[in-house]
C-alpha positions as CSV (number, residue, x, y, z in Angstrom):
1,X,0.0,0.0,0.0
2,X,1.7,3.3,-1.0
3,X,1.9,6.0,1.9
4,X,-1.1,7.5,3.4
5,X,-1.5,11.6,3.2
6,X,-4.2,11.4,5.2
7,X,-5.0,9.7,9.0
8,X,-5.6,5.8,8.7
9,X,-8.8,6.8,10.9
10,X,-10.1,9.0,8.1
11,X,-8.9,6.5,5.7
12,X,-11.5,3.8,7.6
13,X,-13.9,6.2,7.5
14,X,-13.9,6.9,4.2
15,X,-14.1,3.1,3.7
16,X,-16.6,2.0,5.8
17,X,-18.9,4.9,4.4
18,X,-18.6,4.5,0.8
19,X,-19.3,1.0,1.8
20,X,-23.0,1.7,3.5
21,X,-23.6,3.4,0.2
22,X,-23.4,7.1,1.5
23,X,-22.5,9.6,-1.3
24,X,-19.3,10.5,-2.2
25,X,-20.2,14.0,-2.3
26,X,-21.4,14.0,1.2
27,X,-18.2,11.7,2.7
28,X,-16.4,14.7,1.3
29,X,-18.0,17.3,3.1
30,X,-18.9,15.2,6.5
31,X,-14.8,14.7,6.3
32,X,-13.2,17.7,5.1
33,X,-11.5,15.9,2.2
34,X,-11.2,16.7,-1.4
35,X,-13.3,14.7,-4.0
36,X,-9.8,13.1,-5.7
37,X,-8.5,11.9,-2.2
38,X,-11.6,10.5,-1.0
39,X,-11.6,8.7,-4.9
40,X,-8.0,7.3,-4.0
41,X,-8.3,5.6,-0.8
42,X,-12.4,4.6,-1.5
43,X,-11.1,2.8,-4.6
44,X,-8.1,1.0,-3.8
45,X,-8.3,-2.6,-4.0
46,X,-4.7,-3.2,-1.8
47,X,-4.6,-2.0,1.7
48,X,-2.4,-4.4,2.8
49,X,1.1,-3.3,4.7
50,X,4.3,-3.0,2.4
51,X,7.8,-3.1,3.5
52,X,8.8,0.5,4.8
53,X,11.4,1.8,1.8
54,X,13.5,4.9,2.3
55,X,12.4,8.1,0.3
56,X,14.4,8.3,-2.9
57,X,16.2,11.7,-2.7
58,X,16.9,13.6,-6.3
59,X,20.4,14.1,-7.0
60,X,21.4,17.0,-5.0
61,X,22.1,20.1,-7.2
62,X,25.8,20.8,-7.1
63,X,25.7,23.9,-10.0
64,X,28.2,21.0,-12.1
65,X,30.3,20.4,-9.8
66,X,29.0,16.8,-9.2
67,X,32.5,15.3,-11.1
68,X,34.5,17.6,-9.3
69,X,33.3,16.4,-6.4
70,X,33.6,12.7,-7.1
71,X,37.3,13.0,-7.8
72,X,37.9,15.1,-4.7
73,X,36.4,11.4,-3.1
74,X,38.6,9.6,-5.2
75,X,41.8,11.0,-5.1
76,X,40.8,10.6,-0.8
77,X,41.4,6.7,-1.1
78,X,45.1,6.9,-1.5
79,X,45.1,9.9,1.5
80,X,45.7,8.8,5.0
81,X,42.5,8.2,6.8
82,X,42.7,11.2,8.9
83,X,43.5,13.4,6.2
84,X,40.6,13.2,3.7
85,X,37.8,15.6,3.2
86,X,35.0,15.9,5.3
87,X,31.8,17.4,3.7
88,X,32.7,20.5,5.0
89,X,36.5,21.1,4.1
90,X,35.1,20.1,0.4
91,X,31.9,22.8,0.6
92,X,35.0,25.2,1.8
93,X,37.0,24.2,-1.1
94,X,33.7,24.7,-3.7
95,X,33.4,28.4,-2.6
96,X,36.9,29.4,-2.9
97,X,37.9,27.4,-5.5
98,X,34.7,27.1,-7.6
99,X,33.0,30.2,-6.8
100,X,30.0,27.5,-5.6
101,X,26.8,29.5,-4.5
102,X,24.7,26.6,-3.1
103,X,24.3,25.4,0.8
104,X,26.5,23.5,2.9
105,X,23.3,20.9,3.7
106,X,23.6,19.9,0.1
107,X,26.8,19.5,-0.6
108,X,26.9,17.5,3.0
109,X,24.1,14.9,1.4
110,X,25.6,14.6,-1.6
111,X,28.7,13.2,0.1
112,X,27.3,10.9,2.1
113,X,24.9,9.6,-0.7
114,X,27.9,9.0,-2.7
115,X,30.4,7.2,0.1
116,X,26.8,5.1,0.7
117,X,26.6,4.5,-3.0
118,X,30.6,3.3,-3.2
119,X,30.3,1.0,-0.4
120,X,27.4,-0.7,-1.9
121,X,29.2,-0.9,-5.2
122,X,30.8,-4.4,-4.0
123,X,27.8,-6.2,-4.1
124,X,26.1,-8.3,-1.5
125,X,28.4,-7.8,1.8
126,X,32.3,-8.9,1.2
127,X,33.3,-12.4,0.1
128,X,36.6,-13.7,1.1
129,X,38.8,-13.6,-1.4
130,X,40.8,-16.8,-2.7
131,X,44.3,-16.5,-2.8
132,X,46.9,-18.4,-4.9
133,X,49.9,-20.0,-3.4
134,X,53.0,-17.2,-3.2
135,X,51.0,-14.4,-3.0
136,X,51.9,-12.2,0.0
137,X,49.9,-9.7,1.6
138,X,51.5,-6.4,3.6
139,X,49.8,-3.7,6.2
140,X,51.3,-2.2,8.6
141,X,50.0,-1.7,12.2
142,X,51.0,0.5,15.5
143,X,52.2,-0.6,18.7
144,X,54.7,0.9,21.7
145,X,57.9,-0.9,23.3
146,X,60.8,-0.1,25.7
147,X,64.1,0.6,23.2
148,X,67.2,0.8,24.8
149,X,65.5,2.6,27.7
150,X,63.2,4.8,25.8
151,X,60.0,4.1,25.5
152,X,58.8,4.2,21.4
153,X,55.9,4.7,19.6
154,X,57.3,1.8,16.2
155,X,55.6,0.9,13.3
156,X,54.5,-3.3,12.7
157,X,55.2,-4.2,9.4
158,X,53.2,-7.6,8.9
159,X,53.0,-9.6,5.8
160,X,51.4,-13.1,5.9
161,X,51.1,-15.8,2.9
162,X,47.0,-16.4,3.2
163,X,46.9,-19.3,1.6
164,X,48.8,-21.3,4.7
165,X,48.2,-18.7,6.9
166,X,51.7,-18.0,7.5
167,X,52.0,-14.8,9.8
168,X,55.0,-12.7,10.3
169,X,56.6,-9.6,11.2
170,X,59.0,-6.8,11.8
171,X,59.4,-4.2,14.0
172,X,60.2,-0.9,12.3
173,X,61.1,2.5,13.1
174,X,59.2,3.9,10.6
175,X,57.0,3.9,7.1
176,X,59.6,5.7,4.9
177,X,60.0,4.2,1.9
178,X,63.5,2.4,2.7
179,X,61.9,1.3,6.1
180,X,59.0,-0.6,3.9
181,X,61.5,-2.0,1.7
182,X,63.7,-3.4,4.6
183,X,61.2,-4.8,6.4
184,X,59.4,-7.6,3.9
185,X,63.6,-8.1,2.8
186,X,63.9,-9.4,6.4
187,X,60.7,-11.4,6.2
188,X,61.8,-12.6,2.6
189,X,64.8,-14.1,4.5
190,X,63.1,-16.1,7.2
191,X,61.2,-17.5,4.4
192,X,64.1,-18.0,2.1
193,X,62.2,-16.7,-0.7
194,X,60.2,-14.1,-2.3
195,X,56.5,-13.8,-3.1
196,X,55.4,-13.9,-6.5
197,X,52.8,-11.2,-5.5
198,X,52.5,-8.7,-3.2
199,X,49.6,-7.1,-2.3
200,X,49.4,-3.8,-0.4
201,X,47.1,-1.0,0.8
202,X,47.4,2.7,-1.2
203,X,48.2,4.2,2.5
204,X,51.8,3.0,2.5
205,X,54.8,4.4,0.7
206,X,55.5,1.9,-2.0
207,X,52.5,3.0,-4.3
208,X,48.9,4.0,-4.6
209,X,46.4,3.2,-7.3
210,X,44.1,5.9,-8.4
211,X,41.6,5.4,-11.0
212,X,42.8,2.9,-12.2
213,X,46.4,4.1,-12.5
214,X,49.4,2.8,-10.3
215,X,51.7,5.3,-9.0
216,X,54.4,3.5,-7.4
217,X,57.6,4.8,-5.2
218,X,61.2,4.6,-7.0
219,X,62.5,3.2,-4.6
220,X,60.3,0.2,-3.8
221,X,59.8,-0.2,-7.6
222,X,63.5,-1.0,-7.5
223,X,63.1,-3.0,-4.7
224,X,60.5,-5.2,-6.2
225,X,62.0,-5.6,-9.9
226,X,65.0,-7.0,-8.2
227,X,63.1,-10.0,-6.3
228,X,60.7,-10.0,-9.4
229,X,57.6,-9.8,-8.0
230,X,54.2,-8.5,-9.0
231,X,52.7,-5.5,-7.0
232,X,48.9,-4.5,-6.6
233,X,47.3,-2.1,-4.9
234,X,43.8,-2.0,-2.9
235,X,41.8,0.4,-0.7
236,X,42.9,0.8,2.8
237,X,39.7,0.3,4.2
238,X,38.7,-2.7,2.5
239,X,38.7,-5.8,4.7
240,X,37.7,-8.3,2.4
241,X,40.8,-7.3,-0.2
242,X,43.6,-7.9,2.4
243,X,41.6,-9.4,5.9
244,X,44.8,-12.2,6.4
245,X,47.2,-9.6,6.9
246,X,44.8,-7.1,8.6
247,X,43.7,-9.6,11.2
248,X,47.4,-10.6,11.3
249,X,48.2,-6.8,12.6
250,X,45.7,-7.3,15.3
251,X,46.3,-10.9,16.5
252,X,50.2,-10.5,16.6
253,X,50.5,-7.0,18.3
254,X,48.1,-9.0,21.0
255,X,49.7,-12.2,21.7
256,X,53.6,-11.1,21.0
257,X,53.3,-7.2,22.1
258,X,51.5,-7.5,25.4
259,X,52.1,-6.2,27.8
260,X,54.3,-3.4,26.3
261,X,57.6,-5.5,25.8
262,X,61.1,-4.3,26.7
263,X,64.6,-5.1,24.8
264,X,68.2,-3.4,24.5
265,X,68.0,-2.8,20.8
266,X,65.3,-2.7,18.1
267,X,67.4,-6.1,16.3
268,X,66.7,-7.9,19.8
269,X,63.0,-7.0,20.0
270,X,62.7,-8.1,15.9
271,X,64.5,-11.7,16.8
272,X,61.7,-12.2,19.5
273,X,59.6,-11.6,16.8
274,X,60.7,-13.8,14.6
275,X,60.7,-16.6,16.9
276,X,57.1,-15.7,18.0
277,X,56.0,-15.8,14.4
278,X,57.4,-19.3,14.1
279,X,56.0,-20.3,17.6
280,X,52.3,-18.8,16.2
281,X,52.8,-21.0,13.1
282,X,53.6,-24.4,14.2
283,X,50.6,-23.8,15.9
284,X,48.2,-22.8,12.7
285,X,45.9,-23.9,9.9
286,X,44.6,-22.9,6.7
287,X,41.5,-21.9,6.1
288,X,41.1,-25.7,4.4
289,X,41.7,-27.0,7.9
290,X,45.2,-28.4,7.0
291,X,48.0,-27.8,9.3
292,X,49.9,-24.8,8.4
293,X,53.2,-27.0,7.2
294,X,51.5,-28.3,4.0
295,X,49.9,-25.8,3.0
296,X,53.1,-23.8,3.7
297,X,55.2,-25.9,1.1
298,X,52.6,-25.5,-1.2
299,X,53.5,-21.1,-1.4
300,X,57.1,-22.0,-0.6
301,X,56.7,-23.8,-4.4
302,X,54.9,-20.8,-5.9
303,X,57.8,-18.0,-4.7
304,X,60.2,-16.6,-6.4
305,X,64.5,-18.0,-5.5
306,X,66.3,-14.9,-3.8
307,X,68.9,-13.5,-6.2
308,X,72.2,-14.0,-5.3
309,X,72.9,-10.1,-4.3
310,X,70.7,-9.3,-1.9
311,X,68.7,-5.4,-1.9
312,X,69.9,-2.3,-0.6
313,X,67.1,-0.7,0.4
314,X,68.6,2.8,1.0
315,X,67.3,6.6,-0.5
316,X,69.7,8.9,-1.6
317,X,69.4,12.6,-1.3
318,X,71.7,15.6,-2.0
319,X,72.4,18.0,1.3
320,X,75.1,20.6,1.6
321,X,77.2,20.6,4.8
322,X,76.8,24.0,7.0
323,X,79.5,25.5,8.4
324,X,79.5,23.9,11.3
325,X,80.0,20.1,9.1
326,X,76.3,18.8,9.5
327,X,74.0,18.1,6.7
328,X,70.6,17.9,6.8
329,X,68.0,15.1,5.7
330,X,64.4,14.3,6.7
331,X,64.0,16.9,9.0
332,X,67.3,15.4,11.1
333,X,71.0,16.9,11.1
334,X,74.0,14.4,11.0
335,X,77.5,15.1,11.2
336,X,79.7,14.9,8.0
337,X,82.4,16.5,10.0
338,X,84.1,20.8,9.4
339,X,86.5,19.5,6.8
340,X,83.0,19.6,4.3
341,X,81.5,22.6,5.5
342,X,79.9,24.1,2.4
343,X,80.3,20.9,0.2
344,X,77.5,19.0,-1.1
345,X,77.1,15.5,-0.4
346,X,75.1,12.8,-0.9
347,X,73.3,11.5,1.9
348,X,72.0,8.2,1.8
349,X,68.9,7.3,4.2
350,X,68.4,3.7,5.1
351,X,66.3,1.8,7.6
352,X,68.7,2.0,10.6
353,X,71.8,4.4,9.5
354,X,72.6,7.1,7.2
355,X,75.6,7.1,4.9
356,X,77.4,10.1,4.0
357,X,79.2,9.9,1.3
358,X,81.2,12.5,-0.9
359,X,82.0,13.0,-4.8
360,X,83.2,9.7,-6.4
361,X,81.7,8.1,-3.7
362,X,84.3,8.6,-0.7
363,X,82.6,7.8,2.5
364,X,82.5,10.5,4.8
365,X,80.4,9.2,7.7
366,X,78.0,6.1,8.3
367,X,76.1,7.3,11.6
368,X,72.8,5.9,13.1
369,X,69.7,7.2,11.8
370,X,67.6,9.4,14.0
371,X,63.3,9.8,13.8
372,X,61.1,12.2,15.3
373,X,62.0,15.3,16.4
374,X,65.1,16.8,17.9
375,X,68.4,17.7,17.1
């Protein structure tokens, strides 16, 4: 029955008088209703409940601005999550930038009718995706531990092979692009081979995809034409594209990382790790229900061999030594020494140290590398 515009008591009284054979013309005065409304509801055959359906809104009128919009939205998948547009930085961003003359209450429902719209787009809820043997999946996850008698906010860099279930990980310093490039090169030593896929979110630094085109880091496109490996690239907030690895995140950081752990140095805390990762999978099974070993041979099989150089997973940059001898890089000043004050060097960032090095590659300095703030 479509929706009532008048009360369902009038509606029965309409009814039950038409049906003693009163005149229509006197149901409409008696009532206070219009000849064409008493007609309706006197005259429908269906009265029977239908399931409630949510109005169907127009499109909101955006002045043309509707694909401007929609990009804005796309270009926000690659963006960290706290870092894309709300309804109201992008109604900000239509005045100034678009001269837009319309309210902020449309452009708000126009937004959320379109996020609503995307995550609908996948169909009927998420379905687990099957995963071949040798494909590797990479997400990184937060977590806080006692270095050296400092207490650090690190990065987990977790990749997992889904189809055994195998689960490992690294702790990093950071997500810099050498950092990210380090960390699977110490998982692809534990497994004593590389994936033949890797599959990644766009919120790291080794690349994003954005409609349809892959933009990926120099650096870890170097990194993964030497192990040979294919990369691709899915949204960060996606469970169903990459749920191994993201529940990976979640289940090691609880059963290895809790309480908040404790070590001398970051390569102690990463060989606890490691054997906890190989503790948690002597322990597991596939999703087949076979034990973890099995199915484990079974990606070992499908991976790439490990070339006989191994990666360097370092980022050069150019700085130019003060007066003082130090150069600057990332935000951080190392010490190249007074003898190069004014000289420009090449500076090369890796996951633990920073090389200095001078014209025709004379190293000047290989010193630890410092993150966050300070001096």
């Amino acid at each position: 029955m479509e929706e009532m515009t008048v009360p369902l008591d009038t509606v029965n009284d309409i009814r039950s008088m038409d049906a003693a054979g009163r005149s229509r013309s006197e149901i409409a005065r008696m009532l206070h209703v219009s000849r064409n409304t008493l007609a309706k509801y006197a005259d429908m055959e269906d009265m029977s409940p239908a399931a409630p359906m949510p109005r169907r809104r127009g499109r909101p009128a955006l002045e043309g601005n509707e694909e401007w919009v929609a990009g804005v939205l796309e270009a926000d998948l690659g963006a960290p999550r706290k870092q894309r547009h709300t309804a109201r930085r992008i109604y900000d961003r239509l005045v100034a930038e678009r001269g837009y003359g319309g309210s902020y209450s449309t452009v708000q429902r126009f937004v959320r009718e379109l996020r609503l719209a995307r995550a609908a787009a996948g169909g009927e809820g998420y379905l687990e995706l099957e995963w071949a043997p040798g494909t590797c999946q990479v997400d990184f996850g937060n977590f806080r531990a006692a270095v050296g008698g400092r207490t650090l906010d690190l990065k987990l860099l977790v990749a997992t092979l889904p189809h055994s279930n195998d689960r490992q990980c690294v702790a990093l310093m950071s997500q810099r692009s050498e950092c990210l490039c380090a960390g699977p090169l110490e998982i692809f030593r534990r497994w004593g081979r590389a994936p033949a896929a890797m599959v990644l979110d766009n919120a790291t630094e080794a690349g994003r995809m954005v409609r349809g085109e892959v933009t990926e880091s120099r650096l870890f496109s170097q990194f993964r034409a030497h192990y040979r490996f294919e990369s691709r690239y899915c949204n960060p907030y996606s469970g169903n594209e990459k749920g191994s690895v993201e529940n990976a995140v979640g289940f090691l950081r609880r059963n290895l990382l809790v309480p908040v752990p404790a070590f001398g140095a970051l390569p102690e805390l990463n060989a606890f790790l490691a054997e906890g990762c190989a503790g948690v999978n002597a322990a597991a099974r596939c999703r087949d229900g076979r034990p973890h070993g099995e199915a484990y041979r079974e990606d070992l099989a499908a991976m790439r061999a490990l070339p006989g150089v191994e990666f360097d997973a370092v980022r050069w940059v150019t700085a130019r030594a003060d007066k003082r001898g130090y150069v600057e890089a990332d935000g951080r000043e190392y010490v190249a020494g007074p003898a190069w004050h004014g000289r420009s060097l090449l500076v090369g960032m890796r996951a633990s140290t920073v090389e200095i090095l001078a014209d025709r590659g004379r190293r000047v300095a290989v010193l630890p590398r410092a993150f966050g703030e300070g001096p």
